[in-house]
C-alpha positions as a Markdown table, in Angstrom:
| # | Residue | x | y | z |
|---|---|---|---|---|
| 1 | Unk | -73.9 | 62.5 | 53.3 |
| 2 | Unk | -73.3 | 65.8 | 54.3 |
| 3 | Unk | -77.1 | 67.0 | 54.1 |
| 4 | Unk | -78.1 | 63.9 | 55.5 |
| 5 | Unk | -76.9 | 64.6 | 59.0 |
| 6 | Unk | -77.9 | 68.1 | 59.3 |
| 7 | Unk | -81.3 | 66.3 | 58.3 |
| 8 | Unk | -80.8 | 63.5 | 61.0 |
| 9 | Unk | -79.7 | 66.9 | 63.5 |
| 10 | Unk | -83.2 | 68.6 | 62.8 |
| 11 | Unk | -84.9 | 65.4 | 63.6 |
| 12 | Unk | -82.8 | 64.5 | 66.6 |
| 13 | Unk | -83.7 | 67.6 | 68.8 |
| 14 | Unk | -87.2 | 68.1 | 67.0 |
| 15 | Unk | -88.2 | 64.6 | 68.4 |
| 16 | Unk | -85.9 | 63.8 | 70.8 |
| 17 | Unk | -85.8 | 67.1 | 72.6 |
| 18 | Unk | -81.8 | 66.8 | 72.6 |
| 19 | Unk | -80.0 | 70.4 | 71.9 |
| 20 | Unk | -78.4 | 70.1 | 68.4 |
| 21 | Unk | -75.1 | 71.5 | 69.9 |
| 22 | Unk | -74.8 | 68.5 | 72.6 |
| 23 | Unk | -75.4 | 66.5 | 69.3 |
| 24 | Unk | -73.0 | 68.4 | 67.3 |
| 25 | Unk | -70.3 | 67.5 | 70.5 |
| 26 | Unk | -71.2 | 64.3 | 70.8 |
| 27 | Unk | -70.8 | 63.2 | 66.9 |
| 28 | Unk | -67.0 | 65.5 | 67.0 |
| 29 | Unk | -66.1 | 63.2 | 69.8 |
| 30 | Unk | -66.7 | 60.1 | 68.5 |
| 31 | Unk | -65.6 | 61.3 | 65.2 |
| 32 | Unk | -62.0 | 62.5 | 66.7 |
| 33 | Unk | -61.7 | 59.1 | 68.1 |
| 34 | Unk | -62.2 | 57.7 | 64.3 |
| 35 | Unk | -59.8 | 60.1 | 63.0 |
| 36 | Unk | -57.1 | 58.8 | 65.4 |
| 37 | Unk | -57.6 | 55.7 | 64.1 |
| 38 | Unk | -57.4 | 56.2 | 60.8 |
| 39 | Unk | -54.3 | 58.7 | 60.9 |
| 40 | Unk | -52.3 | 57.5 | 63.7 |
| 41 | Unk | -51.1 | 59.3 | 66.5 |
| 42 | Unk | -51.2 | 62.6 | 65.1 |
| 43 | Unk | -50.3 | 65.6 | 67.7 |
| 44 | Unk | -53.2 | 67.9 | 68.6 |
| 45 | Unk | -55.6 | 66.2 | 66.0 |
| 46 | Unk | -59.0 | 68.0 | 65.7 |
| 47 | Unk | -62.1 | 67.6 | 63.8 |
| 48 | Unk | -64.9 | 70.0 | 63.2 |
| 49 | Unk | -68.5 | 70.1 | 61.6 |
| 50 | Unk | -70.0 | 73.0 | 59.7 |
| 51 | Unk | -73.1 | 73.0 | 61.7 |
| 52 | Unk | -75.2 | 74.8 | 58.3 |
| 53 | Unk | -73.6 | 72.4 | 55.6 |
| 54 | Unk | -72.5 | 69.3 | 57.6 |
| 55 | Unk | -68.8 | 69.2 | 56.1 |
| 56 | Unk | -66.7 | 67.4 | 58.3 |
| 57 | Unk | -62.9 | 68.2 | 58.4 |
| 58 | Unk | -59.7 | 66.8 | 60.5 |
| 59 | Unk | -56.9 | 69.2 | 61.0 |
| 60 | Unk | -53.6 | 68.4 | 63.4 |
| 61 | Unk | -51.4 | 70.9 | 64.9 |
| 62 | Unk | -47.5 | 70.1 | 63.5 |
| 63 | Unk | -44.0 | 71.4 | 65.0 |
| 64 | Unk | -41.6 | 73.0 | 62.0 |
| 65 | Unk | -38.5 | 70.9 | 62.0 |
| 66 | Unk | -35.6 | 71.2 | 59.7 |
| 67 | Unk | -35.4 | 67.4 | 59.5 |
| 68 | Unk | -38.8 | 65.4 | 60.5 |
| 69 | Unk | -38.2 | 62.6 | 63.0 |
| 70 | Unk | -41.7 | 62.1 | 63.7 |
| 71 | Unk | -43.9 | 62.2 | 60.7 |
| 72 | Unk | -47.2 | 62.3 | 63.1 |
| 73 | Unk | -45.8 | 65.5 | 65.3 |
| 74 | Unk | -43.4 | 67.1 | 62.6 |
| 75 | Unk | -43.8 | 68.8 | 59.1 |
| 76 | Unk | -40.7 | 69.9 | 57.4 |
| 77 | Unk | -40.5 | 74.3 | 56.4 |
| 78 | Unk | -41.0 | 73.7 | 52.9 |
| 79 | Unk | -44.3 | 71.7 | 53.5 |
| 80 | Unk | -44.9 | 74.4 | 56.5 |
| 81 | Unk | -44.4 | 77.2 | 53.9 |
| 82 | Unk | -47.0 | 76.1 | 51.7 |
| 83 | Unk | -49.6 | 76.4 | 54.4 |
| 84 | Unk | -48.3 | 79.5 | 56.0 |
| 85 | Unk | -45.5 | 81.7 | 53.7 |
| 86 | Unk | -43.9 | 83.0 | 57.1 |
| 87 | Unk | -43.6 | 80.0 | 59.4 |
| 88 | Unk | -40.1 | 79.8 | 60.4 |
| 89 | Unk | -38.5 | 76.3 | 62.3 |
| 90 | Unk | -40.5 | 75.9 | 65.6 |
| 91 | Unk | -43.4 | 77.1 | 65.1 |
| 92 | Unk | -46.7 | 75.0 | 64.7 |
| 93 | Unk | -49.1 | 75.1 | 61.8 |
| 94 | Unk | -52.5 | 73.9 | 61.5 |
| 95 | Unk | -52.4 | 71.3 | 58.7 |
| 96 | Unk | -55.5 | 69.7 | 57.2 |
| 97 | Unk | -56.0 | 65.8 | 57.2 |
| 98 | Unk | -58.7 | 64.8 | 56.4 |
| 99 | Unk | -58.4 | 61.2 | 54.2 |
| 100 | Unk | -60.4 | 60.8 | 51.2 |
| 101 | Unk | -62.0 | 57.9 | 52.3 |
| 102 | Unk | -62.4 | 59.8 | 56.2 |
| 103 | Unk | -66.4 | 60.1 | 55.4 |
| 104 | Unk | -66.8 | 56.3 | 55.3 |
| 105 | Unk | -64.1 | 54.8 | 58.0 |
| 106 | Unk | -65.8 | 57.8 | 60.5 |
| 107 | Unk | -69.1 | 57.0 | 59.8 |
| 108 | Unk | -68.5 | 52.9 | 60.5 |
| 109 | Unk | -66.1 | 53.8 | 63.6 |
| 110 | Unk | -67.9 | 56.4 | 65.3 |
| 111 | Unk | -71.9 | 55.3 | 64.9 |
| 112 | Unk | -71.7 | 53.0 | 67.9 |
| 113 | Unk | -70.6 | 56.5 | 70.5 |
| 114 | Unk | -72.8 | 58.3 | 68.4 |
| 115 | Unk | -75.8 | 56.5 | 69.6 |
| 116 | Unk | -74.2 | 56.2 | 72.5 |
| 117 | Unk | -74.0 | 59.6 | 73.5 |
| 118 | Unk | -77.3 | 60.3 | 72.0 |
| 119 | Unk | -79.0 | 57.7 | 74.5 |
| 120 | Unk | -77.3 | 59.4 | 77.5 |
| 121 | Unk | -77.9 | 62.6 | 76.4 |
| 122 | Unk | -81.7 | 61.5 | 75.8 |
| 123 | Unk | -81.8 | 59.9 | 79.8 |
| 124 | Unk | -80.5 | 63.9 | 81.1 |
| 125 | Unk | -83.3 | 65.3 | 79.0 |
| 126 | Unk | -85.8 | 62.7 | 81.0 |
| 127 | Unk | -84.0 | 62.7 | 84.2 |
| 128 | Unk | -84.3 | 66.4 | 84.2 |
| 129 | Unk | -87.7 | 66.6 | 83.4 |
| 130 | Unk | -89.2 | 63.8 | 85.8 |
| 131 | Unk | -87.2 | 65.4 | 88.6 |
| 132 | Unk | -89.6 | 68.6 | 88.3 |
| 133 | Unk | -92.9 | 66.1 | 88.2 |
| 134 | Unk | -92.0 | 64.4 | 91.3 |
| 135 | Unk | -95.1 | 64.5 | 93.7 |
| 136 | Unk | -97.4 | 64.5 | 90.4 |
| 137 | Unk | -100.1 | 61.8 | 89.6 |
| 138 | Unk | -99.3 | 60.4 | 86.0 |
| 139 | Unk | -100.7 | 58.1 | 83.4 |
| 140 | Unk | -98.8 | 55.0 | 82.3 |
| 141 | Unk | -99.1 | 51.4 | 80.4 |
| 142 | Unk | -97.9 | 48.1 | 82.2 |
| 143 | Unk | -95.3 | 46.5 | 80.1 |
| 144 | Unk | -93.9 | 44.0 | 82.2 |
| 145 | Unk | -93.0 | 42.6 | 85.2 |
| 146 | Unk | -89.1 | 42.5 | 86.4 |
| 147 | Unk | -88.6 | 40.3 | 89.6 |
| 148 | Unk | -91.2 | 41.8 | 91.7 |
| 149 | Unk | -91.2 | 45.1 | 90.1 |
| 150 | Unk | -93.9 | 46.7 | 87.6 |
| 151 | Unk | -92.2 | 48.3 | 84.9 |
| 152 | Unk | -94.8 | 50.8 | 83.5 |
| 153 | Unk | -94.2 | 52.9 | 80.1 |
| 154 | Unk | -94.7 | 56.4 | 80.7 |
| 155 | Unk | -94.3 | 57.5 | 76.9 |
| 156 | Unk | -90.5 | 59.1 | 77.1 |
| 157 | Unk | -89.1 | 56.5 | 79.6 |
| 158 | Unk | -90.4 | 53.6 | 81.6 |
| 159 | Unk | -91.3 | 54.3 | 85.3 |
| 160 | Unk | -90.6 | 50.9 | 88.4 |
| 161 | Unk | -93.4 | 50.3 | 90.6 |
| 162 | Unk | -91.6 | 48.6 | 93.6 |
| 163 | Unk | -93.5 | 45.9 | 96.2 |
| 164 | Unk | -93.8 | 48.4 | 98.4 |
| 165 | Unk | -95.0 | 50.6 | 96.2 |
| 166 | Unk | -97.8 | 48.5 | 95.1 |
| 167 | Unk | -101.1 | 47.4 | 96.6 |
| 168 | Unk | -101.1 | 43.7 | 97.5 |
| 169 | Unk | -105.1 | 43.2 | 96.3 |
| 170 | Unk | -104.5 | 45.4 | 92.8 |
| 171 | Unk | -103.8 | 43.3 | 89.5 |
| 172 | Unk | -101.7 | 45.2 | 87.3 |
| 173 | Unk | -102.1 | 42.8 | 84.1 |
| 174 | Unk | -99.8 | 43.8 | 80.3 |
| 175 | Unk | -101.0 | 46.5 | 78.3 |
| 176 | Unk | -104.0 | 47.6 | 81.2 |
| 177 | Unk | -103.3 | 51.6 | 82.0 |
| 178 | Unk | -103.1 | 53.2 | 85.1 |
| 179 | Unk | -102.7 | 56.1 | 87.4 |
| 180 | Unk | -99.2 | 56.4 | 89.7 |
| 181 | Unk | -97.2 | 58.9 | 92.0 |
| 182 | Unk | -94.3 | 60.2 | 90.7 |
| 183 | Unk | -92.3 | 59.1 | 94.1 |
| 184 | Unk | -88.5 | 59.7 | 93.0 |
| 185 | Unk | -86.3 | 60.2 | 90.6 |
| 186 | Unk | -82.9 | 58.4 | 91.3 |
| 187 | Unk | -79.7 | 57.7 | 89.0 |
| 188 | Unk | -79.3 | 53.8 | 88.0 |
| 189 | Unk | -77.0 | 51.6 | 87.1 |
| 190 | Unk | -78.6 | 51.6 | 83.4 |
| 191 | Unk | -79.7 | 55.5 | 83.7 |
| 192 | Unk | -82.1 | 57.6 | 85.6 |
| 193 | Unk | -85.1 | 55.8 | 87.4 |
| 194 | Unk | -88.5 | 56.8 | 87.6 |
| 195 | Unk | -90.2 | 55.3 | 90.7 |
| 196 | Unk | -93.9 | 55.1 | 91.0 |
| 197 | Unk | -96.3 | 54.5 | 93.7 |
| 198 | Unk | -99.5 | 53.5 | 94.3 |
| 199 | Unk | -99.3 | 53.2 | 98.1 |
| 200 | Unk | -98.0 | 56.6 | 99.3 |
| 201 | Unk | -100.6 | 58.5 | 101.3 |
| 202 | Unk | -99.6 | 61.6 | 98.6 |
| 203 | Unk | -101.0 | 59.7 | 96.0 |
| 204 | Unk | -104.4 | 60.4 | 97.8 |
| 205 | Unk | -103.9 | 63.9 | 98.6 |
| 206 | Unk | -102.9 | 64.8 | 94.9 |
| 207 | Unk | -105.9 | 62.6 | 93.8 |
| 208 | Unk | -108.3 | 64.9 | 96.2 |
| 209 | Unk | -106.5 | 67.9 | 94.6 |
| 210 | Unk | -107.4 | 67.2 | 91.3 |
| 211 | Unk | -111.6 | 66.1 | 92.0 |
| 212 | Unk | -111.5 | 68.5 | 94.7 |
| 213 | Unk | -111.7 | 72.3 | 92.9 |
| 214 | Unk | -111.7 | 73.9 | 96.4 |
| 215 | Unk | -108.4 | 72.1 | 97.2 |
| 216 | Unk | -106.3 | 73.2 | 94.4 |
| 217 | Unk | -107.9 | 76.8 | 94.7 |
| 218 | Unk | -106.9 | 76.7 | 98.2 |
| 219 | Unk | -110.0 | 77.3 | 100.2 |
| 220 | Unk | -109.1 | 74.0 | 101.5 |
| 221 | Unk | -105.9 | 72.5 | 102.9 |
| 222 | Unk | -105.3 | 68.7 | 104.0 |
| 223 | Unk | -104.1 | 68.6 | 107.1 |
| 224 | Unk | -103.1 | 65.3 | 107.4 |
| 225 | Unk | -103.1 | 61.5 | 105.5 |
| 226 | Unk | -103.2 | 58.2 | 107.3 |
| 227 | Unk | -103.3 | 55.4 | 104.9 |
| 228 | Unk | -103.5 | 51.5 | 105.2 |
| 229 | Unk | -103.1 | 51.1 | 101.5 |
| 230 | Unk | -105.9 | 49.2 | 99.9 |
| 231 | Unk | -108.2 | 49.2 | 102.6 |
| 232 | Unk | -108.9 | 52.4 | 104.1 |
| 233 | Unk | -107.4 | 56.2 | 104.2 |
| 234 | Unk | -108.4 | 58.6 | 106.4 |
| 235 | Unk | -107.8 | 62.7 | 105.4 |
| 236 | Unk | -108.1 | 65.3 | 107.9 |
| 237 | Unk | -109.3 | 68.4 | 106.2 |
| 238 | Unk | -109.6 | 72.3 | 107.0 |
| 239 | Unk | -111.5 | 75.5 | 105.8 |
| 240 | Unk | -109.2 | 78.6 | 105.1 |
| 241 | Unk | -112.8 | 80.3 | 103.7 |
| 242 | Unk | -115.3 | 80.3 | 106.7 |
| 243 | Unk | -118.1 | 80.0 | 104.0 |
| 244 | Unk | -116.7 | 76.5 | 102.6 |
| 245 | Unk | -117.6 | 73.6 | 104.2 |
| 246 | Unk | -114.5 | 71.4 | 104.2 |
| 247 | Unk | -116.1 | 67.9 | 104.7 |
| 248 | Unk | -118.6 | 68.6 | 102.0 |
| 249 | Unk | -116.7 | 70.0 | 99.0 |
| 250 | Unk | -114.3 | 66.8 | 99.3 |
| 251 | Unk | -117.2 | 64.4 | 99.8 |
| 252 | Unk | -119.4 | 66.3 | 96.3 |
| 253 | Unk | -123.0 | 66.2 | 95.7 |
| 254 | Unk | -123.9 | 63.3 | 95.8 |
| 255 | Unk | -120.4 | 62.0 | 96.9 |
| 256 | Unk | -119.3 | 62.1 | 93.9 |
| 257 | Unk | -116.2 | 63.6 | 94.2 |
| 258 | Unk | -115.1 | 60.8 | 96.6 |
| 259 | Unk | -116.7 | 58.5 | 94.6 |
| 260 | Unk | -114.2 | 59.3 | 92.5 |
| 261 | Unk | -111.4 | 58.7 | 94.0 |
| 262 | Unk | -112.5 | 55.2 | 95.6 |
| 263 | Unk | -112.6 | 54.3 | 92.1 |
| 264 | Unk | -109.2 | 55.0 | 91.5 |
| 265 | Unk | -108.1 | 53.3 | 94.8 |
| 266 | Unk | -110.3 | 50.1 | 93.7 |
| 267 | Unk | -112.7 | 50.1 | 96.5 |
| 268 | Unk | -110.9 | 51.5 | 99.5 |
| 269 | Unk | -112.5 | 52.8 | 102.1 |
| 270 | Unk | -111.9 | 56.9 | 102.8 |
| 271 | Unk | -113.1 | 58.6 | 105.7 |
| 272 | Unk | -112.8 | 62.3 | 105.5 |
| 273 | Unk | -111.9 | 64.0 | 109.3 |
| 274 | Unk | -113.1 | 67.8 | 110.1 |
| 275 | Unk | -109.5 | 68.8 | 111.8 |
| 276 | Unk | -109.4 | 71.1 | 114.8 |
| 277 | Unk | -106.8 | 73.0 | 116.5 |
| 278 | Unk | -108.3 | 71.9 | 119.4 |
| 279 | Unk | -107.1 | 68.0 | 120.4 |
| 280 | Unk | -109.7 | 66.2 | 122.4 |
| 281 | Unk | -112.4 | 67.4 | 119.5 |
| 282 | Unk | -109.7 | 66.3 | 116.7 |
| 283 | Unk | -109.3 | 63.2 | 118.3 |
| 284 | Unk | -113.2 | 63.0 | 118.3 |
| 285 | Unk | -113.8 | 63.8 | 114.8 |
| 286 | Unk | -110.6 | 61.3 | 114.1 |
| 287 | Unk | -112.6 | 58.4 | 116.1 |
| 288 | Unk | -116.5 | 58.9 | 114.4 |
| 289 | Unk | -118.6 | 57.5 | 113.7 |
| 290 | Unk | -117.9 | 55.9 | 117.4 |
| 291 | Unk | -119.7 | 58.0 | 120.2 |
| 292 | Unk | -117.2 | 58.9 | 122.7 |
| 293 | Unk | -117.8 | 59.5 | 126.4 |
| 294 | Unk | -114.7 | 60.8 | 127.3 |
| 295 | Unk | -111.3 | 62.2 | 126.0 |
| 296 | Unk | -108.1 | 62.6 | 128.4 |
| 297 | Unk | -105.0 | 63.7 | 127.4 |
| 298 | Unk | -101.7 | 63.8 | 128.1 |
| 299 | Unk | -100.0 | 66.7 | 126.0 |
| 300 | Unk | -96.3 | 65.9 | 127.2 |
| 301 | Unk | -96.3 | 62.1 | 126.7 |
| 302 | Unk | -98.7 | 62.5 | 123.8 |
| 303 | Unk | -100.7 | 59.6 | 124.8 |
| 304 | Unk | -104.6 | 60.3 | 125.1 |
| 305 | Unk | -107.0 | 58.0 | 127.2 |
| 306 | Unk | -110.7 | 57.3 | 125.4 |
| 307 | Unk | -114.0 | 55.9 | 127.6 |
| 308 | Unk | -116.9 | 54.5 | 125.2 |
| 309 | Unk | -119.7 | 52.8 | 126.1 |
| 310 | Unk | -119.7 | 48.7 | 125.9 |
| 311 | Unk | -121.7 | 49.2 | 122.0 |
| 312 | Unk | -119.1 | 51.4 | 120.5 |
| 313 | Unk | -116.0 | 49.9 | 121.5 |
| 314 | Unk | -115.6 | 47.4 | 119.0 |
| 315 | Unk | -116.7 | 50.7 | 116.3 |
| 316 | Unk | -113.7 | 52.4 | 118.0 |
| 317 | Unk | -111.7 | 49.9 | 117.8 |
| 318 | Unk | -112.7 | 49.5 | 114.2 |
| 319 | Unk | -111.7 | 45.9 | 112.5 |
| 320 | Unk | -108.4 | 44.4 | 113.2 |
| 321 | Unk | -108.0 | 47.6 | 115.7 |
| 322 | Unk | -107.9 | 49.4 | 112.1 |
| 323 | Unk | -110.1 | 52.6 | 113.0 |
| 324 | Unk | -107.8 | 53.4 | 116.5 |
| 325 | Unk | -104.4 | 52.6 | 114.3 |
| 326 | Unk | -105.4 | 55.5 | 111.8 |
| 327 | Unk | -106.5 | 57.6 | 114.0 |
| 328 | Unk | -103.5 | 57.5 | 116.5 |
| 329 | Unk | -101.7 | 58.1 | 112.9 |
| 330 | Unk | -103.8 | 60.9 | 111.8 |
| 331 | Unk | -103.6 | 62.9 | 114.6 |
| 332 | Unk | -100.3 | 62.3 | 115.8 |
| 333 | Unk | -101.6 | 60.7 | 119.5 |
| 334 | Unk | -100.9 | 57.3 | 121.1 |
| 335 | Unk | -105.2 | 56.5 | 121.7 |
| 336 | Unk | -105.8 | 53.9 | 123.9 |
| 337 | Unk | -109.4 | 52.8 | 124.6 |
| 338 | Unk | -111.4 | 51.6 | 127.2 |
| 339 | Unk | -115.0 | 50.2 | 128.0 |
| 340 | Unk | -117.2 | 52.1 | 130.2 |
| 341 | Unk | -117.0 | 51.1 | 134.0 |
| 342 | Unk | -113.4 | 49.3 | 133.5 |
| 343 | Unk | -111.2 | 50.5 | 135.6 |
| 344 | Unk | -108.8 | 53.1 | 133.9 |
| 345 | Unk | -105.5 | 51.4 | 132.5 |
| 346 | Unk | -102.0 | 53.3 | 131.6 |
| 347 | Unk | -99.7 | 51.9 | 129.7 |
| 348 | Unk | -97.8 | 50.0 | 132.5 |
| 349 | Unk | -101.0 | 48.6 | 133.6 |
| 350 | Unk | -101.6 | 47.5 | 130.0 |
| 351 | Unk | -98.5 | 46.1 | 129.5 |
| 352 | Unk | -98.6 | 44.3 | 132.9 |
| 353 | Unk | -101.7 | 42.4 | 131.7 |
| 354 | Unk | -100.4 | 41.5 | 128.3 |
| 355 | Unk | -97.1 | 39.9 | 130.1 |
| 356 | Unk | -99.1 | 37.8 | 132.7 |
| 357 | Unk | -100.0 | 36.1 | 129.0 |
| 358 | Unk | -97.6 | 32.4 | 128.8 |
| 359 | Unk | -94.9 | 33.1 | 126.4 |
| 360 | Unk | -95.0 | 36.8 | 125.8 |
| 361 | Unk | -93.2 | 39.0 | 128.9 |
| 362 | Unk | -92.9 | 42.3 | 129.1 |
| 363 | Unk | -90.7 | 43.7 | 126.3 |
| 364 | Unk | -92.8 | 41.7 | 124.1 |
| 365 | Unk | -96.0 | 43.3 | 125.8 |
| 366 | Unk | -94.2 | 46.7 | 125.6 |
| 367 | Unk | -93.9 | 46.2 | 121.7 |
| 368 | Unk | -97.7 | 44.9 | 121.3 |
| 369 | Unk | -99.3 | 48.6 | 123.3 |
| 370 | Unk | -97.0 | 50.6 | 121.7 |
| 371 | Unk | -98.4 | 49.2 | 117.8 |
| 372 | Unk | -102.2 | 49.5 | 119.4 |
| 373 | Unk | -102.9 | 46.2 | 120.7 |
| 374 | Unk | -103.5 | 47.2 | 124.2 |
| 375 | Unk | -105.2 | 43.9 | 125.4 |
| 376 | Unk | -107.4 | 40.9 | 124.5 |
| 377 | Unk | -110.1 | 42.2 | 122.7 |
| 378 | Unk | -108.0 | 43.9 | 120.2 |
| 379 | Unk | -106.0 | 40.7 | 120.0 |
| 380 | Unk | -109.1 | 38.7 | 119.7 |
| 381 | Unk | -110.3 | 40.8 | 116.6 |
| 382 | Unk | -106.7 | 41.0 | 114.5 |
| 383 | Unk | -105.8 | 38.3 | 112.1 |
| 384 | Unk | -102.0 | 36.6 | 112.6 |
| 385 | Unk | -100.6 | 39.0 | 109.8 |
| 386 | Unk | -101.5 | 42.1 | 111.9 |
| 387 | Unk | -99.9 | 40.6 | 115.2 |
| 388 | Unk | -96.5 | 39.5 | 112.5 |
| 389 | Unk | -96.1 | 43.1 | 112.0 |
| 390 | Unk | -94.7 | 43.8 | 115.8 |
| 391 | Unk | -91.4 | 43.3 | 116.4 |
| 392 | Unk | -90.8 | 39.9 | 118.1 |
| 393 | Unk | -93.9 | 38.4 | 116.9 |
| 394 | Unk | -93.3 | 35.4 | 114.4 |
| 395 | Unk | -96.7 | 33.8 | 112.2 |
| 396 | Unk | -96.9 | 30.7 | 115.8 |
| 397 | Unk | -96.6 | 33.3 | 118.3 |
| 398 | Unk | -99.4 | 35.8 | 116.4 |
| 399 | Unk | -101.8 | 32.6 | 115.9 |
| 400 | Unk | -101.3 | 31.4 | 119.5 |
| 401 | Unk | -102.1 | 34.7 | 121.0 |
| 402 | Unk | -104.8 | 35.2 | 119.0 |
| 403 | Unk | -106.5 | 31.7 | 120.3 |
| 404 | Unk | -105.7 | 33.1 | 124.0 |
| 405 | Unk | -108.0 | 36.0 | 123.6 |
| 406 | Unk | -110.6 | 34.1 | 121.2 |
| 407 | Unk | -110.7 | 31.7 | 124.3 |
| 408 | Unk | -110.9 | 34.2 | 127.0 |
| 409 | Unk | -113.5 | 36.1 | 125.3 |
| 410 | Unk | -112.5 | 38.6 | 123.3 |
| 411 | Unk | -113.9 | 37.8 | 120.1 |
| 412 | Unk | -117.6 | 37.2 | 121.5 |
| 413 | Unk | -117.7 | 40.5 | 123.5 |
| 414 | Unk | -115.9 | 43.2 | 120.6 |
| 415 | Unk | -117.0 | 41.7 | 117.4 |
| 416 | Unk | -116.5 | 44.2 | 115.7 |
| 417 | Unk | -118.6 | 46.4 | 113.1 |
| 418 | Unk | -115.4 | 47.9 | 110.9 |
């Protein structure tokens, strides 16, 4: 039995990855607890394992008395004599106890902690080594679904994919493998948890990183990620080497290196932005392939005003006011856009408008600008789930304002080109 657990040791932390002293600990402890059992209250009890042969012994720590009152604390001095010739009354001696039958009654008692403690020594080994992959793109199986969750096997441990985390027109069917963002790393009720992402606008950048040879070498930094999982992500980018054309190496010959990562993302759209230090030509690059006419901005409110001509607003604008909405995210400016020849709206102006609207006023006006719906056409152009996500704006409110600018026009005059 003996050279059977050194055997099952060796295996343990060859496989496993657990140290053999943390297993060596964790089989003493559960053993001690089986001794206790099995010998009564004895005072100071101990156990110990020969780590090289495996031989497990009990031992207690006994108080010399010239008559024993308790049999489980006490040892008389002739007894004590025999294991130490000069113990005198008082002193302690280490006496062995170990029962013939201890092998047995410690193997049966303690195998449930044993496993026990090898499982949560097993989740500090992963917990330790996930923590350190967190921001890394790996490779997993679906195995299930939990509630809403995807629970995806990532060989050592599983990994959860939260709602969030996961994009709304992806099917992750059993047993199909695919590619996720280490997000976090978080202690659970049932151990650590590995939470994955699909979603996360990092997922993109690290997917870039790894097609993108320039990017991992840095000769290339991304400067920025604005994502609308699923649909489209746009990635400003930036040349440390003046010979290296940013926009190219990401987009390959032949596109093939985005190619690539669309794949990955299922068919979402990626534009890739040329950043600038310079605003009103980031914001231009940000805005393509609409032709702008002019760029205003206001560097303390951070808002920037943008003139197009009447055939590349609704470009701009982009479907369901998606190309403005990234772009304002990209760059870090509230964009607000206007036709050639209107009269030049601020916010308060915009606003004002919007509230004149039955049923809205102006803090929910206020709450429409400030998410990039900045007047009819936009609204005319959004579906109800776009309005829904503004604050204040239930699924009747979003459908009956979108019938109020299909009516008044909106829809005819920015169809737009996405």
């Amino acid at each position: 039995m003996n050279t059977d657990l050194i055997v099952v040791l060796d295996q343990m932390e060859r496989e496993k990855g657990i140290s053999r002293d943390v297993l060596l600990e964790a089989i003493q402890s559960s053993l001690l607890s089986a001794s206790k059992k099995s010998l009564g209250p004895a005072r100071e009890l101990e156990v110990t394992i020969d780590p090289k042969t495996g031989d497990i012994r009990a031992f207690c720590r006994l108080v010399v008395a010239e008559r024993v009152v308790d049999p489980f604390g006490e040892i008389t001095l002739d007894e004590a004599m025999k294991i130490e010739p000069k113990v005198k009354i008082g002193d302690e001696v280490v006496k062995e106890v170990t029962p013939r039958n201890f092998g047995r009654i410690a193997a049966q008692t303690a195998k449930q902690v044993v496993v026990q403690k090898i499982r949560e020594a097993e989740k500090d080994v992963v917990f330790g080594e996930f923590q350190t992959r967190v921001g890394e793109i790996v490779s997993g199986v679906v195995r299930h679904h939990e509630k809403q969750n995807v629970i995806i096997d990532l060989g050592r441990t599983e990994g959860i994919m939260p709602p969030r985390e996961q994009c709304h027109h992806e099917d992750y069917r059993l047993g199909s493998r695919v590619r996720v963002y280490i997000l976090a790393v978080r202690e659970g009720a049932r151990g650590p948890e590995v939470i994955l992402s699909r979603t996360h606008p990092s997922f993109v950048k690290r997917l870039f990183e790894l097609e993108v040879p320039e990017i991992d070498e840095g000769a290339v930094e991304i400067k920025a990620i604005a994502r609308e999982p699923g649909y489209r992500t746009k990635i400003a980018v930036h040349s440390v080497q003046d010979k290296v054309d940013c926009v190219g190496a990401c987009v390959g010959l032949r596109g093939n290196r985005v190619k690539a990562v669309v794949r990955e993302l299922n068919g979402e759209k990626i534009d890739i932005i040329r950043w600038d230090e310079d605003p009103v030509s980031y914001i231009t690059n940000a805005l393509s392939p609409a032709k702008l006419k002019q760029v205003t901005i206001d560097p303390e409110k951070g808002e920037c005003e943008v003139i197009v001509d009447e055939d590349q607003l609704s470009l701009a604008i982009g479907k369901k006011g998606q190309n403005v909405r990234l772009s304002s995210r990209l760059t870090g400016w509230k964009i607000d856009i206007y036709r050639e020849g209107e009269v030049l709206k601020g916010v308060k102006s915009a606003i004002s408008d919007l509230a004149e609207i039955p049923g809205v006023g102006e803090k929910m006006a206020r709450n429409l600008v400030e998410a990039g719906f900045i007047g009819l056409p936009v609204i005319a152009i959004s579906e109800p789930a776009d309005l829904m996500a503004v604050e204040g704006i239930g699924e009747k409110t979003a459908a009956e304002l979108i019938r109020i600018a299909r009516e008044a026009g909106g829809n005819s005059e920015n169809e737009s080109s996405g």
